[in-house]
C-alpha positions as CSV (number, residue, x, y, z in Angstrom):
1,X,-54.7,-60.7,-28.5
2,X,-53.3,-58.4,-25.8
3,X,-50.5,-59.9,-25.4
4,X,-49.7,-59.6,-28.7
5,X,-50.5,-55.8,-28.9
6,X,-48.3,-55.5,-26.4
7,X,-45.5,-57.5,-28.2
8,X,-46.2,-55.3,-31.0
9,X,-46.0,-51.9,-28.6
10,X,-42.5,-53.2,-27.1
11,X,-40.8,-53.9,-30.5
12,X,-41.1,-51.0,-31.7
13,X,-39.8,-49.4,-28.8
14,X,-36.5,-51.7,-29.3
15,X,-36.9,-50.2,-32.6
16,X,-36.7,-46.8,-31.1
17,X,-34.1,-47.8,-28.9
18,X,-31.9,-49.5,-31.7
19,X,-31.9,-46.3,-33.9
20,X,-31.0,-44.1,-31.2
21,X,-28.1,-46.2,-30.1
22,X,-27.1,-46.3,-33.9
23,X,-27.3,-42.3,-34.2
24,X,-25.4,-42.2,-31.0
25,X,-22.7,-44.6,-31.7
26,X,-22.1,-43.3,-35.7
27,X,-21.9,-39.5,-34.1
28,X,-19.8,-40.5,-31.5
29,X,-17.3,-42.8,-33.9
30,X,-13.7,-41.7,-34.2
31,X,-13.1,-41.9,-38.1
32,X,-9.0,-42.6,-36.6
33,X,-10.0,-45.9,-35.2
34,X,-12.9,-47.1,-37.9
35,X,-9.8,-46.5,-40.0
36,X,-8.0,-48.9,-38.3
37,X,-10.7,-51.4,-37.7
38,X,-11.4,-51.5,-41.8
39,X,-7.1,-52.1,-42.5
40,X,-8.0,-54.6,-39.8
41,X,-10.7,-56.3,-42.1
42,X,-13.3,-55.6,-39.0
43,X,-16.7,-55.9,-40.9
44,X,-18.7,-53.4,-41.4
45,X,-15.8,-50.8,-40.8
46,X,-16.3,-49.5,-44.6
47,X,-19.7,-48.9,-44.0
48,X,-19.0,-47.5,-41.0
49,X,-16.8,-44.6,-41.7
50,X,-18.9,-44.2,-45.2
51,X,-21.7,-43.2,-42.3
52,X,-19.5,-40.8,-40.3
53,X,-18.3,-39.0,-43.7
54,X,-21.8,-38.0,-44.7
55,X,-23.4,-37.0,-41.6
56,X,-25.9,-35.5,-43.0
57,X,-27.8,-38.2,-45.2
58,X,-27.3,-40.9,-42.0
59,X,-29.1,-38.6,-39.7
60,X,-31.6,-38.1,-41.9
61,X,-32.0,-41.8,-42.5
62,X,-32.5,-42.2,-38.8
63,X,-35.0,-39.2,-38.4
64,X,-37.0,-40.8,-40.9
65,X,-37.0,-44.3,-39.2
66,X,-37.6,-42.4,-35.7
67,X,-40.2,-40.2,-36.6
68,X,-42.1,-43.3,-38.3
69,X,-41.9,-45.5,-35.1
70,X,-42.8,-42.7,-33.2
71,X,-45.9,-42.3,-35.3
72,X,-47.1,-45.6,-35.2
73,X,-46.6,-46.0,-31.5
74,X,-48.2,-43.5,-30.5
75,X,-50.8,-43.9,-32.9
76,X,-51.6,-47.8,-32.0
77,X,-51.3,-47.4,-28.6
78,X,-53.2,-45.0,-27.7
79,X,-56.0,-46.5,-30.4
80,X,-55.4,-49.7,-28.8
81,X,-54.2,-50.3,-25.5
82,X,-55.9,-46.9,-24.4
83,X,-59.6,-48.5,-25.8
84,X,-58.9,-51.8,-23.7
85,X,-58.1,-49.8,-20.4
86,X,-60.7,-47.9,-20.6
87,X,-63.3,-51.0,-20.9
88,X,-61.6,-52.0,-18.2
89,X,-61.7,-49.2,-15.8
90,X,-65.7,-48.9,-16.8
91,X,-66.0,-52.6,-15.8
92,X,-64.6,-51.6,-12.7
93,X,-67.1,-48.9,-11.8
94,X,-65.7,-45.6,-13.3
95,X,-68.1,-43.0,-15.0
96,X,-67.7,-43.8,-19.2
97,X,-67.2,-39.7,-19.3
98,X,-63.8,-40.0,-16.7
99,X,-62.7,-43.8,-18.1
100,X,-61.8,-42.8,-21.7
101,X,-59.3,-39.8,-20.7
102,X,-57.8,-41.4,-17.5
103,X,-56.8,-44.8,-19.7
104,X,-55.6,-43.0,-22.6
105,X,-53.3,-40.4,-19.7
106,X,-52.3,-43.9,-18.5
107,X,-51.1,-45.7,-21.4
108,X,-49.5,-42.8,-22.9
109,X,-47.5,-42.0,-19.8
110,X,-46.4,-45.9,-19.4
111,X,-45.5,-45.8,-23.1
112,X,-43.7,-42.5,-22.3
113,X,-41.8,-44.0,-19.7
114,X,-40.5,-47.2,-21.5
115,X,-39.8,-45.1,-24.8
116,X,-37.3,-43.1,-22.6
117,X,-35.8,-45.4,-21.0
118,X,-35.7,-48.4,-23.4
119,X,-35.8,-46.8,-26.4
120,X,-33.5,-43.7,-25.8
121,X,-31.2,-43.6,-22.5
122,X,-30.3,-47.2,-22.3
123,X,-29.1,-47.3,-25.7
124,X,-27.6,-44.2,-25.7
125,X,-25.5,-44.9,-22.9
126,X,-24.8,-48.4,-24.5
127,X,-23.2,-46.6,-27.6
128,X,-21.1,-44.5,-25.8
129,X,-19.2,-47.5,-24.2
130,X,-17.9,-48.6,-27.2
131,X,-19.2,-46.6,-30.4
132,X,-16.8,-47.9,-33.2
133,X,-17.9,-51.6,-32.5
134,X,-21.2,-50.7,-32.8
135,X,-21.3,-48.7,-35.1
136,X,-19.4,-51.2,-37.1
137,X,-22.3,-53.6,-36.3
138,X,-25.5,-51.6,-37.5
139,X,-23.7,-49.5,-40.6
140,X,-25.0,-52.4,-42.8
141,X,-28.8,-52.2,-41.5
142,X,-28.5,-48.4,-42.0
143,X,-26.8,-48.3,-45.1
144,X,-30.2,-50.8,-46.3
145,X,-32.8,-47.9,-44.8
146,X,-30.9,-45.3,-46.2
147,X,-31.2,-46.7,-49.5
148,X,-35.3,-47.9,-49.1
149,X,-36.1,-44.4,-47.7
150,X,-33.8,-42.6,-50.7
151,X,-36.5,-40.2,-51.1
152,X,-37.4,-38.3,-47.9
153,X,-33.8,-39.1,-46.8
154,X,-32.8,-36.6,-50.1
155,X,-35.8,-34.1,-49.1
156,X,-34.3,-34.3,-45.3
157,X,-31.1,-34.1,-46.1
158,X,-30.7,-31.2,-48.9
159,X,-32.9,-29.1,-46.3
160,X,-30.7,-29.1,-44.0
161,X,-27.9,-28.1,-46.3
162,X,-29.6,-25.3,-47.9
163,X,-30.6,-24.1,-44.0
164,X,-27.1,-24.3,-42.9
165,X,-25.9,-22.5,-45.9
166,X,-28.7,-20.1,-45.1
167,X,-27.3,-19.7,-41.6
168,X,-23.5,-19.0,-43.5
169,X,-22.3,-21.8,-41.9
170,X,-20.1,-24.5,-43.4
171,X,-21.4,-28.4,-43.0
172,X,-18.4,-29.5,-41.1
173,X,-15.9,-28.1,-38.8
174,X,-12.7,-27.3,-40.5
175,X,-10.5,-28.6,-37.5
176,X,-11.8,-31.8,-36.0
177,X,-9.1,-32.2,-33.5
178,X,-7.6,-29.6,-32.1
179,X,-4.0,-29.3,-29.9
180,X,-6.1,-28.8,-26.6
181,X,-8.4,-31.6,-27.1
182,X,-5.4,-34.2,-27.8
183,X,-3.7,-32.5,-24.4
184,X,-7.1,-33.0,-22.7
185,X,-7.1,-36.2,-24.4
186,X,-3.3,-37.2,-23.2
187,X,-4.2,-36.0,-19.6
188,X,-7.0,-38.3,-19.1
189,X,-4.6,-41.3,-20.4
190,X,-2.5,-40.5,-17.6
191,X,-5.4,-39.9,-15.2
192,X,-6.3,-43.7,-16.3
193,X,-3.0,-45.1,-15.7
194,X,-2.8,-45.8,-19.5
195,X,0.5,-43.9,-19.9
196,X,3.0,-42.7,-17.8
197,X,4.2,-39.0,-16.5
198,X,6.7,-39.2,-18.7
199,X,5.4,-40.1,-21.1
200,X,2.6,-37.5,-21.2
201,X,5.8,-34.8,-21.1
202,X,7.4,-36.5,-23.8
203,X,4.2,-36.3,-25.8
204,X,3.9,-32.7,-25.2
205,X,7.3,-32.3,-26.3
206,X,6.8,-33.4,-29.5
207,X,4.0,-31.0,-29.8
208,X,5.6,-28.5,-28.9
209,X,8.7,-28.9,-31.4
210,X,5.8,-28.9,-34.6
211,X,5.5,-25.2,-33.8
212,X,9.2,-24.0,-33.1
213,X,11.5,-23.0,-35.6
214,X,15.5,-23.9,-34.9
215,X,16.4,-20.7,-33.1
216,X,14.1,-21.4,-29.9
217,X,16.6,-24.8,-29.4
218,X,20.0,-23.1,-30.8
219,X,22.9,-22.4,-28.4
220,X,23.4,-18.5,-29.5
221,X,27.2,-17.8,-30.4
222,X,28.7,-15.8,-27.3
223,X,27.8,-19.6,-25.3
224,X,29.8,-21.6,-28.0
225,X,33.5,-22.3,-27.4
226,X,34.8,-21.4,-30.8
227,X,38.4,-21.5,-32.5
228,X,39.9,-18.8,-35.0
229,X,41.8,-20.5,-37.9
230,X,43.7,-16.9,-37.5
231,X,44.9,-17.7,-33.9
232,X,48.4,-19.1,-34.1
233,X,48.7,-23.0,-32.9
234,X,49.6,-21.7,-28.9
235,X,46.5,-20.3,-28.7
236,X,44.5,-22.7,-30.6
237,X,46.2,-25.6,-28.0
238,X,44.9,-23.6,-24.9
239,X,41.2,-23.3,-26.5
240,X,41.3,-26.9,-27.0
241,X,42.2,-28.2,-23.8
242,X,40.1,-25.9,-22.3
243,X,37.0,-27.0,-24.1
244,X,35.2,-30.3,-22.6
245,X,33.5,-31.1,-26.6
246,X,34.0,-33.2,-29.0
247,X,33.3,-31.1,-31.6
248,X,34.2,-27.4,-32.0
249,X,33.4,-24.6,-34.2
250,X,35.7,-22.8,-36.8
251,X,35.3,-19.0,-37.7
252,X,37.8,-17.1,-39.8
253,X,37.8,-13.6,-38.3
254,X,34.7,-12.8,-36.9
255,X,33.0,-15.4,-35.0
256,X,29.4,-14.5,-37.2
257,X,31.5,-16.0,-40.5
258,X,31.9,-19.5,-39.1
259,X,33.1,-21.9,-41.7
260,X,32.3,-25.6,-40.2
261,X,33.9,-27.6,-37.1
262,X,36.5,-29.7,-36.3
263,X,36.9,-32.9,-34.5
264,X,38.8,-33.2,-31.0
265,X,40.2,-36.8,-32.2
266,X,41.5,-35.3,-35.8
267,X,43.9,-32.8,-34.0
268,X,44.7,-35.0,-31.1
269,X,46.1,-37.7,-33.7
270,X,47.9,-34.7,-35.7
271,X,49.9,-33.9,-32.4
272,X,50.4,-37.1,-31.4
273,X,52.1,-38.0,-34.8
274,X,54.2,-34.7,-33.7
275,X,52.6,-33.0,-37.0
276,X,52.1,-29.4,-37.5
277,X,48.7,-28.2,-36.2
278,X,46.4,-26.6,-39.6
279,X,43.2,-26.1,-38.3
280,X,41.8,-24.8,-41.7
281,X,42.5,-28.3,-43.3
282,X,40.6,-29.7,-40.3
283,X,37.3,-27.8,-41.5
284,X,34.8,-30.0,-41.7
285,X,31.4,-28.1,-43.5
286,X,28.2,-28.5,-41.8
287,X,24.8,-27.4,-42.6
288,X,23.8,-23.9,-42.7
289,X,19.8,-23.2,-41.9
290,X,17.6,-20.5,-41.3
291,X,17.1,-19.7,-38.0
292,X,13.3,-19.3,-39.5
293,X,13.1,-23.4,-39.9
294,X,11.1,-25.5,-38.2
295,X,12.3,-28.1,-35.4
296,X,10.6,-31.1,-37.0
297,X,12.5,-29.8,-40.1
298,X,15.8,-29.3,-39.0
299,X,15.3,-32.8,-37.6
300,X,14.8,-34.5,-40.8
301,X,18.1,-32.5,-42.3
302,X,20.0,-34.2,-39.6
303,X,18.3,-37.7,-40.2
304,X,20.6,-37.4,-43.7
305,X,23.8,-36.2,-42.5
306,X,26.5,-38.0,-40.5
307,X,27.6,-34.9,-39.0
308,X,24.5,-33.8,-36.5
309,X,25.0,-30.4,-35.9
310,X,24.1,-27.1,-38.1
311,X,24.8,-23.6,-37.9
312,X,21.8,-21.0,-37.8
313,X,21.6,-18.1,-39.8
314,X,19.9,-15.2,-40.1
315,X,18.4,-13.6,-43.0
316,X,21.9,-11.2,-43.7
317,X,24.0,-14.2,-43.4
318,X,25.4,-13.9,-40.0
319,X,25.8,-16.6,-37.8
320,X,23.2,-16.7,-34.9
321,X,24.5,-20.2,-33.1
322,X,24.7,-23.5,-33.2
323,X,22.0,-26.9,-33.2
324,X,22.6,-30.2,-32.7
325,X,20.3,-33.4,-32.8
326,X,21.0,-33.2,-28.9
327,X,19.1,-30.3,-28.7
328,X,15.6,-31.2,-30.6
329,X,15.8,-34.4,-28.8
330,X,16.5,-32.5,-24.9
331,X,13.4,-30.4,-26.5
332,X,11.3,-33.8,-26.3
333,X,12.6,-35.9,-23.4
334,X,13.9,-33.0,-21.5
335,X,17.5,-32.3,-20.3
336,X,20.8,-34.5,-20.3
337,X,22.8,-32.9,-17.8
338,X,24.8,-34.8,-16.3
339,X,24.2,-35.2,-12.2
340,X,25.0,-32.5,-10.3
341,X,25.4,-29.9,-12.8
342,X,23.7,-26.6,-12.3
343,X,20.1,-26.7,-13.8
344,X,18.9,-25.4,-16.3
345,X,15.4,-25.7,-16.3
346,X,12.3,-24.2,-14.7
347,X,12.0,-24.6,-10.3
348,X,9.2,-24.4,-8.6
349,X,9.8,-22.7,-5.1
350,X,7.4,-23.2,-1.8
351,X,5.6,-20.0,-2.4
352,X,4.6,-21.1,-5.8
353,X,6.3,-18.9,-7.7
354,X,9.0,-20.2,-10.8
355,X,12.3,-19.5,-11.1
356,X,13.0,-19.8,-14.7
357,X,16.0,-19.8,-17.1
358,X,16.3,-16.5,-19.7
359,X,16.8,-18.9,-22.4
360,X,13.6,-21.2,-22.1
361,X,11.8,-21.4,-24.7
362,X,8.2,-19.7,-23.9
363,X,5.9,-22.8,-25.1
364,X,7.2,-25.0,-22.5
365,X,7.3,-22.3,-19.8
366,X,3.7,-21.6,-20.6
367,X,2.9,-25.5,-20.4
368,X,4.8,-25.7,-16.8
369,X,3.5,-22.9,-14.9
370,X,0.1,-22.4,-16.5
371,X,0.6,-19.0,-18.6
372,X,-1.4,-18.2,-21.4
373,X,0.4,-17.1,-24.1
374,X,-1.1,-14.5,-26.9
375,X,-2.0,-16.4,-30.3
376,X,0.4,-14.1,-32.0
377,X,3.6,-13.0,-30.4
378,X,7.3,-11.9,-31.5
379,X,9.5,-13.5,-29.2
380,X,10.3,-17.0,-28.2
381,X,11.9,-17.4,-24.8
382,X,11.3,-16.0,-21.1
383,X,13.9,-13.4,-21.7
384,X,11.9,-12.5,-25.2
385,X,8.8,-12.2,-23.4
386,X,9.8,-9.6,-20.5
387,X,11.7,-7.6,-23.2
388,X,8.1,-7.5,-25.0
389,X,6.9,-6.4,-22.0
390,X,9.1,-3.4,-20.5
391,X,10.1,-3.0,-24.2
392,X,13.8,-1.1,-23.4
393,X,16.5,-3.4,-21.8
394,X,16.0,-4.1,-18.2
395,X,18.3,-3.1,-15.2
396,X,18.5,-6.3,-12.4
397,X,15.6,-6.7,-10.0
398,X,13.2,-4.8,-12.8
399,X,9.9,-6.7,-13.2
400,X,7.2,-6.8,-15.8
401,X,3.6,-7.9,-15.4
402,X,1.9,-9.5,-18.0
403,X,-0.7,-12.5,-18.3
404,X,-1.5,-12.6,-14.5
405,X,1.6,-12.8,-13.8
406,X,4.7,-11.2,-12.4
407,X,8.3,-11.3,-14.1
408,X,11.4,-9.9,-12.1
409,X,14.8,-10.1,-13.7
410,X,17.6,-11.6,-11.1
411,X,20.2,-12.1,-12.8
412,X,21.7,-10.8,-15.9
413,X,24.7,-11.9,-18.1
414,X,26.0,-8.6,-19.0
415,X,22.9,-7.5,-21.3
416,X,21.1,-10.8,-21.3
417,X,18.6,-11.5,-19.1
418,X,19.8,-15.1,-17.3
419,X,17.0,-15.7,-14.6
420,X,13.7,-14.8,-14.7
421,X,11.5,-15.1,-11.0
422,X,8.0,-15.3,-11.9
423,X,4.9,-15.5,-9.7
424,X,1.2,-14.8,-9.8
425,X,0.0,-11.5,-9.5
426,X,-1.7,-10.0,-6.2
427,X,-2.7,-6.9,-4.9
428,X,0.2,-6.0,-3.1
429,X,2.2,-7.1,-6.6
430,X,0.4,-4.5,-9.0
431,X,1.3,-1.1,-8.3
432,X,4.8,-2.0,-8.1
433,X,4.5,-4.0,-11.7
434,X,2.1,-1.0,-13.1
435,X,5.2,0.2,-15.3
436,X,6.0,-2.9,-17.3
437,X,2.9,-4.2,-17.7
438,X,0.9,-4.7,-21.0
């Protein structure tokens, strides 16, 4: 008979346990991978992600069958178990006033024990190893409790909604994954030796390029060799030769009213045949965008052309510059250039400070160096952001501070800001930076 008590006491500690590794595993569930596992015919998938998409009800279901175990195992054991201990401990000589209280303490405490640890850490930590599968594996018991305990499941259930509503708050997050958590997410990939480097920076890339409209990526017009259907066909020879592209761009009069481009291989076979040169009849038309358009848009626009390349706009019709397919895709896998030309990208000196490009786009400056950018802001490159700051033009070695850090301009293009030296601020850095900071 007391082994059987016993029996009793244990299974419905495993009963404890089993619900609490169900919870655990259904909470813990990625609805991207039950997904998966039910187009993969896994069973009990379905029921699975039917779980996770109504939180509420399943934890209710398992409160119910928690609170009931919890109940009767407390209840028999102590009725039970704690009875027979106590015979026992007055057999052995102890006052029948001290025996009662001292067996119940004990049983109670042993139960207490093997509850935690068989029926809540063991299967807790079980679930996390691998919550889809098991979750997978119990939806179908708990989708038969759910339905058998319909009632106080619906009494459980709608009071919690109507005490979150009460609390103004909403019954599920409205972002469930956000950019930082799939970064954090990529990073420990990496850390695991699941993916490569590269391809954690190519991953970011493509990030990145979801929130950056076309003018971020552009070559701006004054870097563009360009040719003037005006020019006569002296002129227009020199540009050529002079120009290592393919592909060059036409304007008629100003260089903001650009009217398409013309291929290198098209006029070399027109003076090869010892033809007259007519760059206008060239003119091949290309795209014209907004310089307001997304990346991953501009991207799909080239995906139906043959010719790659677009011009970017403004709002007044002007032309800002040029984008290519080369462009979007350097934003993702990083530069072409070939070796040994100057770089372009960001440099990381001994002292740990960054010398950085004018022209890089802010995102992926703030991803190298460990900035943090404002959630709202109105410029998009390093030379964009120091302008915010000082907000007038800047003379050379002028610096802003901003962020923690310190920006100094070193080199300017006329008015453009070319190279940027940043480092982290210090005491000695910020009276000298007072000026431009913000």
């Amino acid at each position: 008979m007391l082994y059987l008590e016993l029996l009793l006491v244990l299974g419905l500690v495993a009963l404890n346990g089993v619900l609490a590794m169900s919870e655990m595993a259904v909470v813990s569930s990625r609805p991207g991978r039950l997904k998966a596992m039910r187009d993969r015919g896994v069973p009990g998938a379905r029921m699975a992600l039917a779980l996770t998409e109504n939180p509420g009800r399943f934890l209710s279901t398992v409160q119910v069958g928690i609170t009931l175990v919890g109940i009767l195992a407390g209840a028999f054991s102590g009725a039970s178990l704690g009875a027979r201990l106590s015979e026992w401990l007055i057999a052995a000589g102890i006052d029948h006033a001290w025996a009662e209280p001292i067996g119940f303490a004990i049983v109670v405490t042993a139960i207490t024990y093997v509850s935690l640890i068989i029926g809540e850490l063991v299967p807790k930590q079980l679930a996390l190893k691998n919550p889809e599968l098991i979750a997978c594996r119990v939806a179908w018991p708990m989708t038969l409790m759910s339905k058998a305990a319909a009632p106080f499941v619906f009494l459980l259930d709608g009071s919690g909604r109507a005490l979150i509503r009460l609390f103004g708050q909403t019954e599920s997050s409205e972002a469930q994954v956000t950019d930082e958590e799939i970064r954090t997410i990529i990073a420990e990939a990496e850390s695991a030796g699941v993916i490569e480097s590269g391809e954690r920076d190519m991953i970011a890339g493509v990030m990145r390029l979801g929130d950056r409209p076309v003018r971020v990526m552009m070559t701006p017009l004054n870097d563009i060799d360009m040719l003037n259907v005006e020019d006569d066909t002296a002129v227009l020879k020199r540009k050529i030769i002079a120009s290592p592209h393919s592909r060059i761009p036409v304007h008629a009069g100003d260089p903001e009213n650009a009217i398409g481009i013309v291929q290198i291989k098209d006029v070399a076979d027109i003076l090869l045949d010892r033809k007259k040169l007519d760059i206008a009849a060239l003119v091949q038309k290309v795209p014209l965008i907004p310089e307001s358009m997304p990346a991953l848009e501009a991207m799909e626009l080239f995906r139906g052309s043959s010719i790659h390349l677009a011009f970017v706009q403004d709002e007044y019709g002007r032309t800002l510059g040029i984008v290519t397919a080369a462009d979007l895709l350097e934003a993702i896998a990083g530069s072409f250039e070939p070796e040994g030309a100057d770089a372009e990208g960001a440099v990381e000196r001994d002292d740990g400070s960054w010398l950085l490009p004018g022209g890089m786009a802010v995102d992926e400056m703030a991803h190298k160096i460990g900035f943090n950018l404002p959630p709202k802001r109105r410029y998009d490159t390093v030379a964009g952001l120091v302008l915010d700051a000082l907000k007038h033009l800047p003379s050379l070695g002028q610096t802003a501070v901003t962020g923690g850090w310190r920006f100094e301009v070193i080199d300017l293009d006329g008015r453009r800001i070319d190279k940027v030296l940043a480092s982290r601020v210090v005491a000695t850095h910020r009276r000298a930076g007072r000026k431009g900071s913000i």
